[in-house]
N, C-alpha and C positions, 0 to 999 in steps of 0.2 A: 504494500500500500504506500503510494507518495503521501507526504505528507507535506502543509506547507508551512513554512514557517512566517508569522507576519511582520518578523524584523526581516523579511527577506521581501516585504516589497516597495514595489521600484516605481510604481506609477499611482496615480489615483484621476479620479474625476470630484467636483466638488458641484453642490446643488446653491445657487445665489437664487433671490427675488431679483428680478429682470430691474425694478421700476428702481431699484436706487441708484444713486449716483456716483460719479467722483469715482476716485480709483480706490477708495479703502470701500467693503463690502462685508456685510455679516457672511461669513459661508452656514450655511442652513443645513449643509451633510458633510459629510466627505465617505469617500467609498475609496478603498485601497485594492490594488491590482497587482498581480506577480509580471502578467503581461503587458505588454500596451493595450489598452483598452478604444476599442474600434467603436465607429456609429453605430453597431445595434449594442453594445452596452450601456452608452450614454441612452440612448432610446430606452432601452430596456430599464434602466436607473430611474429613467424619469417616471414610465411605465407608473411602476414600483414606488416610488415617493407619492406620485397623485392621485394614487388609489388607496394606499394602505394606510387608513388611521393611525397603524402606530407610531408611526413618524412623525405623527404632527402636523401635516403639511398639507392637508388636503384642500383645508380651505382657501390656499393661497396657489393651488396647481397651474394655476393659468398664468402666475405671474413664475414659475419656475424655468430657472435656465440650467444647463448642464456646461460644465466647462471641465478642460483638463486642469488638474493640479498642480499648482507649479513645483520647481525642486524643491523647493524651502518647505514649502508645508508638505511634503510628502514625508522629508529626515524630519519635520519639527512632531509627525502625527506618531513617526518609527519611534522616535524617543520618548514617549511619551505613554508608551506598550511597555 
């Protein structure tokens, strides 16, 4: 059985509201990847955030964006494991 370990990943996607401004931004998820993560994971993430109650998120789905992670907060999310 692989197993994975989550200090071994290397990419992520992050969910923002679309409508705010300026270049600082609340991130509203972040989602960690081993691989690069392709357009149907972002799809699929968003999927997933604007349906499922548990996340919190559903009331605001229409105002969600999907974006890649940058490097920083991908080591600041690893350190933080």
């Amino acid at each position: 059985m692989n197993e994975f370990n989550p200090k071994d990943i290397k990419y992520g996607l992050i969910a923002i509201d679309s409508t705010q401004e300026g270049e600082m931004f609340d991130i509203l998820h972040f989602c960690g990847y081993w691989n690069q993560p392709k357009k149907v994971d972002a799809d699929s993430l968003l999927e997933e955030l604007s349906t499922d109650p548990e996340f919190g998120l559903t009331e605001i789905a229409d105002r969600l964006e999907i974006r890649i992670a940058p490097d920083w907060l991908v080591a600041e999310y690893i350190n933080k494991i």
